[in-house]
Each structure stands twice: as C-alpha cells, then as structure tokens.
C-alpha positions in Angstrom: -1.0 -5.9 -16.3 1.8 -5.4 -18.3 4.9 -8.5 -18.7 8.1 -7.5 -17.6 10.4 -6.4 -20.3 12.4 -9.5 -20.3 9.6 -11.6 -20.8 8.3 -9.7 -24.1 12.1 -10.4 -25.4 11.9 -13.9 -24.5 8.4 -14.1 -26.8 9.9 -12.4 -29.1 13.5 -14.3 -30.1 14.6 -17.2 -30.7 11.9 -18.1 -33.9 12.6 -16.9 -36.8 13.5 -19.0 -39.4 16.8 -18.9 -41.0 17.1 -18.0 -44.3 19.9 -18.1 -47.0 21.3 -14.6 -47.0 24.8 -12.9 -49.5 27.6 -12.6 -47.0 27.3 -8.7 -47.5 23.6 -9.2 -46.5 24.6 -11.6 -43.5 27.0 -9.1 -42.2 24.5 -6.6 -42.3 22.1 -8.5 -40.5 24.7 -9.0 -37.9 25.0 -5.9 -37.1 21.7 -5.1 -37.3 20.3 -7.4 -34.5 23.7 -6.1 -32.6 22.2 -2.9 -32.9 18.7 -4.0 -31.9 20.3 -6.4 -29.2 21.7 -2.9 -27.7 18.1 -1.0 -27.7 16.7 -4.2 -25.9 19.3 -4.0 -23.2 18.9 -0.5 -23.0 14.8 -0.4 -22.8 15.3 -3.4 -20.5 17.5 -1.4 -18.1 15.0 1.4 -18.2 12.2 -0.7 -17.4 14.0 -2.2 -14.2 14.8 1.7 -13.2 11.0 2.2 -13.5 10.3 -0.5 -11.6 12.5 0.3 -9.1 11.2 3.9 -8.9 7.4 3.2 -8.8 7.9 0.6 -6.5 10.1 2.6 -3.9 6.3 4.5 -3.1 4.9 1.5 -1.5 7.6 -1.5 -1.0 7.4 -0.8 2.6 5.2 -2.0 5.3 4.8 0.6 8.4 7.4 0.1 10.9 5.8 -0.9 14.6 6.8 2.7 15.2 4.5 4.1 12.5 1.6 2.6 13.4 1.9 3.5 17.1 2.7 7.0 16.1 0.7 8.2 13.1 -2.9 8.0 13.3 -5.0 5.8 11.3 -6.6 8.4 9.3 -3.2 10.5 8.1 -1.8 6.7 7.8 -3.9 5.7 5.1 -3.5 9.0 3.7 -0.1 9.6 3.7 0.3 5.4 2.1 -2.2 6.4 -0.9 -1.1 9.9 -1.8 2.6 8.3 -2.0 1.3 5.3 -4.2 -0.5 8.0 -6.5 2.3 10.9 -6.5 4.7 7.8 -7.2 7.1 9.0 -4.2 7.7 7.5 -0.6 5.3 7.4 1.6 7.3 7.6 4.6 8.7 11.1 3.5 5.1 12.5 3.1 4.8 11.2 7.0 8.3 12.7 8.0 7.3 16.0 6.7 3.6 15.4 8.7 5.7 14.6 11.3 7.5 17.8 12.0 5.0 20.3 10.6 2.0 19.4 13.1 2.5 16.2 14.4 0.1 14.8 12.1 -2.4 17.2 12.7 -2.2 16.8 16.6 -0.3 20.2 17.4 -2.2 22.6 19.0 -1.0 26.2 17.2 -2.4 28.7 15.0 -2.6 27.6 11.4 -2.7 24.1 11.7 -6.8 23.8 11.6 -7.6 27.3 10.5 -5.6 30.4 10.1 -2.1 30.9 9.6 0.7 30.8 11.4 3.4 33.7 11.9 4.9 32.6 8.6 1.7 32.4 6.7 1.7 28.4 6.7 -1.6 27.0 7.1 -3.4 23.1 7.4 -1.6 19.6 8.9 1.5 19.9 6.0 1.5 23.8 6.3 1.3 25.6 3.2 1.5 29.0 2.2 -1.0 29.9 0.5 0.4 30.7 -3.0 2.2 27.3 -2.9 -1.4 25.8 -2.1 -2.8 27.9 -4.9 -0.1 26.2 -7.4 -0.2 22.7 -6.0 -2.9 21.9 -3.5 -5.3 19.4 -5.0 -9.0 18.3 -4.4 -8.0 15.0 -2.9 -11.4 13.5 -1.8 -13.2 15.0 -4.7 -15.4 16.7 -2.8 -15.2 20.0 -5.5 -13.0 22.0 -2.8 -9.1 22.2 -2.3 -8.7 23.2 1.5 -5.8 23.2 2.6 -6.7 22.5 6.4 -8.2 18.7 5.2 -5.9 16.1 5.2 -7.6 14.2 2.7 -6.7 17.5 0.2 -3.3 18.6 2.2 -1.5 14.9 2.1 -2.0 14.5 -1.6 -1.1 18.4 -2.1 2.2 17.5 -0.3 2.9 14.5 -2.9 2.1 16.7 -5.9 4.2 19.5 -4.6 7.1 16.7 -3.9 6.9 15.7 -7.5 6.8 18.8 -9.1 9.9 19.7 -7.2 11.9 16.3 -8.7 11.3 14.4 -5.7 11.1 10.9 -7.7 14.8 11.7 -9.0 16.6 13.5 -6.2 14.3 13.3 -3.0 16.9 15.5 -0.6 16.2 18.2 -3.1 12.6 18.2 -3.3 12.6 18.0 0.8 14.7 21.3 0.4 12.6 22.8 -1.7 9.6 21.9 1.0 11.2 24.0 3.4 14.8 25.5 2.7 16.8 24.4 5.1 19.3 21.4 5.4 18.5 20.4 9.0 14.9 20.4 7.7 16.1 17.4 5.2 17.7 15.6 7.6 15.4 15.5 10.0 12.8 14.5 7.4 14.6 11.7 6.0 15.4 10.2 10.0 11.7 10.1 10.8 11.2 8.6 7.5 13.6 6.1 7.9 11.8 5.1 11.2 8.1 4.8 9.4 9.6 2.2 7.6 9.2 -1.4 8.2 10.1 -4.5 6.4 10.6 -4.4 3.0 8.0 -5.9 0.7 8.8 -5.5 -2.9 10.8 -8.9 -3.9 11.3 -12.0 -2.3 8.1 -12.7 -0.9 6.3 -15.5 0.4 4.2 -17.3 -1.8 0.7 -15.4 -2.0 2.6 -12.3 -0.2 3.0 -8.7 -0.9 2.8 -5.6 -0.1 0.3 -4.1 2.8 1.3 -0.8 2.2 0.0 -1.3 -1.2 2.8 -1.0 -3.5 1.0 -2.0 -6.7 0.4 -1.5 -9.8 -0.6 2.6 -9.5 3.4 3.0 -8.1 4.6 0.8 -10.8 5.2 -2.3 -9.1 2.7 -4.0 -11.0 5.6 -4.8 -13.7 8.5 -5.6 -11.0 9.6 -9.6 -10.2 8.2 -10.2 -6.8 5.8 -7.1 -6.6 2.4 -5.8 -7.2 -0.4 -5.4 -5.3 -1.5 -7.1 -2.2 -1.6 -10.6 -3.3 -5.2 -11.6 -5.2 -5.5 -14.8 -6.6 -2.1 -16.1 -5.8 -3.3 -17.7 -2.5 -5.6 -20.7 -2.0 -7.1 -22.8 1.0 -4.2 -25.1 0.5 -1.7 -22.7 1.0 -3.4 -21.3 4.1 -3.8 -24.6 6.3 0.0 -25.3 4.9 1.1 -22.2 6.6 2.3 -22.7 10.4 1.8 -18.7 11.2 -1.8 -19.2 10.5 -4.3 -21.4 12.7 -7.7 -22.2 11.7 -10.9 -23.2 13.3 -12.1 -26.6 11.8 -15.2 -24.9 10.0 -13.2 -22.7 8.5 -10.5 -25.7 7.3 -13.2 -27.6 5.5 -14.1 -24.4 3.7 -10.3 -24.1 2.6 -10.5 -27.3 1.7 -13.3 -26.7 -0.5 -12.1 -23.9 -2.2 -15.2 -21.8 -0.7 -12.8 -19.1 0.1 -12.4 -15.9 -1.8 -8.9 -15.7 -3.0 -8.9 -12.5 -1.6 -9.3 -13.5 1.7 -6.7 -15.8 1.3 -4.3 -13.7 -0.3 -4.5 -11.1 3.0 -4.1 -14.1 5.5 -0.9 -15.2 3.5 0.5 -11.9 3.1 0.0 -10.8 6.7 1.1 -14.8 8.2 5.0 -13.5 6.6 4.8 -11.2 9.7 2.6 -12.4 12.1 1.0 -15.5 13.5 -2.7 -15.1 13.1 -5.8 -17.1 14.8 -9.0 -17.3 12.9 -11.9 -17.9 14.2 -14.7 -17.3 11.5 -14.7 -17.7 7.6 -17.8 -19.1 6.1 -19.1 -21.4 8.1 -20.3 -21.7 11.4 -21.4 -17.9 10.4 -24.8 -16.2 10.2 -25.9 -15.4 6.7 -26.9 -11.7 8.3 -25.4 -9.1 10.0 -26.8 -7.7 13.3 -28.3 -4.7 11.0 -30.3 -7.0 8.8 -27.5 -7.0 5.5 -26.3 -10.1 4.0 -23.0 -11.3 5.4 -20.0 -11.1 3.0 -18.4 -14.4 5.5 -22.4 -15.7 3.5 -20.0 -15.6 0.6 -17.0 -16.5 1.8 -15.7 -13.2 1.2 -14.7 -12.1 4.6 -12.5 -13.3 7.8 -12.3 -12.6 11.8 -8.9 -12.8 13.6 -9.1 -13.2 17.2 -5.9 -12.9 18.1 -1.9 -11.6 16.6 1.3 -12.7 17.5 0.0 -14.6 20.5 -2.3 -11.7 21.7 -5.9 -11.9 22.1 -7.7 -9.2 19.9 -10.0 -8.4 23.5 -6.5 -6.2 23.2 -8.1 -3.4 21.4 -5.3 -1.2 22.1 -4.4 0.9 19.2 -0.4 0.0 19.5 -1.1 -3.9 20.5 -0.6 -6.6 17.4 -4.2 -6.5 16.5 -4.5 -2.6 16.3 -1.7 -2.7 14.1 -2.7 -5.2 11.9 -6.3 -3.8 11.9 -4.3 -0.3 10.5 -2.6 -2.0 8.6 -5.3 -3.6 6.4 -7.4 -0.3 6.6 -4.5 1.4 5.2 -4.6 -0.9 1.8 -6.5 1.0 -1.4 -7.0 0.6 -4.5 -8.6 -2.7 -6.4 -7.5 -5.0 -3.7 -9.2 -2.7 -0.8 -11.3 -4.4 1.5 -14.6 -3.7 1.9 -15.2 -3.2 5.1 -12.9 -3.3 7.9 -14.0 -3.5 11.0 -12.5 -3.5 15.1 -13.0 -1.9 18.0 -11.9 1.3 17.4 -12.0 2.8 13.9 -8.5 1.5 12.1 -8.4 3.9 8.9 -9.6 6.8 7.2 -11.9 5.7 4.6 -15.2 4.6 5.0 -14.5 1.1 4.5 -13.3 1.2 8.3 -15.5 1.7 11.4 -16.1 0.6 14.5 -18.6 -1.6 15.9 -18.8 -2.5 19.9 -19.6 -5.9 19.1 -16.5 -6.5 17.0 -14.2 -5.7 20.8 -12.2 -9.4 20.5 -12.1 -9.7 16.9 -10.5 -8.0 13.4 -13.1 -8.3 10.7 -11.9 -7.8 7.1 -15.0 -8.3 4.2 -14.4 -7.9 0.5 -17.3 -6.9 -2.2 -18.7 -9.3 -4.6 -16.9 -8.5 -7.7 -17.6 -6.5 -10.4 
C-alpha cells in the first residue's frame, strides 16, 4: 500500500547535508527548492483530491433504510461495482431504485424482453448502450444484460464513461435525459447512505461498505479497507459495545484470535453493541457436514444478538439481518469466507443459509494465502 504523499515528503527532507555554495549558486538553489517546494504542494494537493475521489465510492455504510429496502443480492452488487467503477454506490442503487425496483417490478423488459422504449434488465438498457458498455461482470464468458451481476457493473462503467467521477449530475443525465430523473436519483441516494466511514474512525474501524484500497482509500488518513490487523483481543474486551463469553475472553487474551475477526467486531462495535457467543473455544473442531471448523482456527465468530436484540430475530430489517447484510456485502481481500444466518444475507457464495444457524450470525475467514 502506498504512504500518503506527505509522508514520502517527510522521508524525503530535512537530510541533506549542507554544503558551502557561491552566493550566485545559493540563490539558485533557493529558488530551485522554491520551485520544487511548489510541485510538492501541488502533487500533494492532487493526491488528497484522489483520495477524496476514490474514497467517495465506499466511505459510506448503508443507511438502515438501505438495508431494509434493497435486497441482499443487488446490495452487494451495487457496493462492489461502485468500489471498482470508483463512483458512489448509492447512485448505482438510486438509479436501481427507480428503473425496476431492484429487479422486483413486475413489467416487460425488466427479466427478459424490452420494454416500450426498448430498455431491457434490472438497470434498463437499450441495447446499443449495452452493446458499448455492458460488461461480463461475474466472468461467466457472457454479457446479459437481464443479470445483475453483468447489469450493476454495466451501470458503473456506463457512469464513468459519462464523467460521473467529476460531475455526477451530468453522468445521471446522461443515464436518462431528464432533470427530474437526476433529482430523483440523487434523493434516493442520499437516503442509501448511512454513516460516514472514511476518517475519524475508531481504533481498528473502517469501512463496511468496503471503501478500500480498489476505490482509492487505501492512501487516505483514516481510510482503507475493513480494518485487518489493526484490532487485537485487547482492544475487543476494552470495548463496552462488545460483550464476550468467558471462552472466548481467554482466547483474546491469548492472542488465539485472527486479527480479522477482530478487526470486523471492532469495526461493527462503532455502530452497534454486539454479544458473542462463540470464538474458538468451547467450539467443535467440525462442522455438522464433516469440514474443519474455521472457529478450530480461530478464524471465525457467532453473534447472538445486536443492539439488544436476540438474533432468534431473523428478520431481514431487525439489527442482526442488517448486520448479517452488511458483512456479506464486504469484498475484496478482507471478504469473509463464509457468512452464514438464517436467511441468505448477500449475493456471493460466501453467504448462505443454514437452519441451524436461526439465533446466531456466523462470520469465518480462510486460512491465508
């Protein structure tokens, strides 16, 4: 990961020796490092705009209104193809929003066929602007236009191409000309949003949304990607929001938790107050289908219960539904493995359902590579 501009300055000044220079040379020096001064400024004022511009694409959590309104599956969709287009998410899930209702409307053209315009598929293209811009977004060797997984990213590249990282109204305009379009667009957007997670975070907290590196946050004070490594069993019992069963303290204590694991609880306890009920021990080393346990590893956690509410809540709008979508919804390096509840919480296969797993969130991480 790259330091931040000022950093690479600071490594860079302030040693070199001094040498006895000619006046004429001395004042040419002087203006030289003025001139050099200058470029650093300018490069380091670029490098916070880039910051800023990668990390508006995932510096914000879903709102409580997101998460009861868009489904799992277009959620997590909608979240990556934003972190990889490098625009807002929450755009990408207005324009879902008014199109088809996130795939829900029942009308021609939304899961085959067109509409009386010619639009087709949950973000309703025509069919040369699909031909230009539609992408193969699950790699499956096809670009089809009626599957979210290729219609959500289509959207973002379309949104870039049309300038949407400098001037997002226009791009939004460009989706569909009309100015009520934009504003309606940029409303429902604004709603999607929840709290902001790009600086000022607690310690061993970021973004759920997963702002990192891939949407430039990587670079920015206070950003990145969900927090890996930055969290330790320390920090976790320290944490009031979070309350641990005495199994699970002693393998805190011992440092038998992946970082990982506590990285999520850290970054999830600046929203929520979380009861855990099962790290490492006190866990079978199997699962009920004969596989190893990643909680074997310490590489896994179940929360029973969110903001005071048992997770028997399996509701997909009540705190632990949420925060189950919420984790599904993270990708990239810091994805979980496996995340598991009673309904199915995202669109990847890293999320399923199990009826066993009705009073609890499970969250597992790989061994690493």
């Amino acid at each position: 990961m790259a330091a931040p501009v000022a950093a690479y300055v600071a490594t860079r000044t302030g040693r070199r020796p001094l040498r006895r220079l000619l006046p004429g040379l001395i004042l040419l020096a002087l203006l030289g490092l003025a001139l050099i001064s200058a470029s650093i400024l300018m490069l380091a004022g670029l490098g916070q705009q880039r910051c800023g511009e990668g990390a508006s694409a995932g510096s914000y959590a879903p709102s409580k209104a997101a998460l009861s309104d868009i489904p799992g599956n277009y959620l997590g969709l909608y979240v990556a193809a934003g972190r990889r287009y490098g625009i807002d998410w929450a755009v990408l899930a207005g324009i879902g929003s008014i199109e088809t209702d996130h795939g829900r409307l029942d009308a021609p053209g939304v899961r085959s066929g067109e509409n009386f315009a010619g639009a087709g598929g949950p973000m309703q293209f025509l069919a040369p602007t699909w031909a230009e811009h539609g992408v193969d977004g699950d790699r499956d060797g096809d670009r089809d236009r009626y599957d979210p997984r290729d219609a959500i990213p289509g959207a973002a590249n379309y949104l870039r191409a049309s300038g949407a990282q400098q001037e997002v109204e226009r791009a939004i305009f460009a989706y569909n000309h009309a100015s009520w379009y934009v504003e309606d667009v940029l409303e429902r957007a604004e709603g999607y949003r929840g709290a902001a997670k790009q600086g000022g975070l607690p310690k061993g907290g970021s973004s759920l949304s997963g702002g990192g590196a891939d949407a430039g946050g990587g670079d920015c004070p206070g950003g990145g990607e969900l927090a890996v490594g930055r969290g330790n069993g320390a920090d976790v019992l320290r944490n009031r929001n979070i309350e641990v069963y005495p199994g699970g303290q002693q393998d805190l204590r011992g440092g038998a938790i992946d970082p990982r694991v506590t990285g999520l609880l850290l970054s999830l306890a600046a929203d929520h107050k979380l009861v855990v009920t099962s790290l490492k021990s006190g866990h079978s080393t199997y699962t009920a289908s004969g596989n190893v346990s990643n909680h074997a590893s310490g590489r896994a956690v179940d929360i029973a219960a969110v903001d005071g509410t048992p997770c028997t809540d399996t509701s997909r709008s009540g705190p632990c539904g949420q925060v189950a979508r919420q984790i599904a919804a993270i990708s990239g390096p810091s994805a979980p493995e496996e995340v598991i509840f009673c309904f199915d919480p995202g669109a990847g296969s890293n999320s399923f359902a199990q009826a066993d797993h009705c009073d609890h969130v499970h969250v597992g991480f790989g061994a690493r590579a």
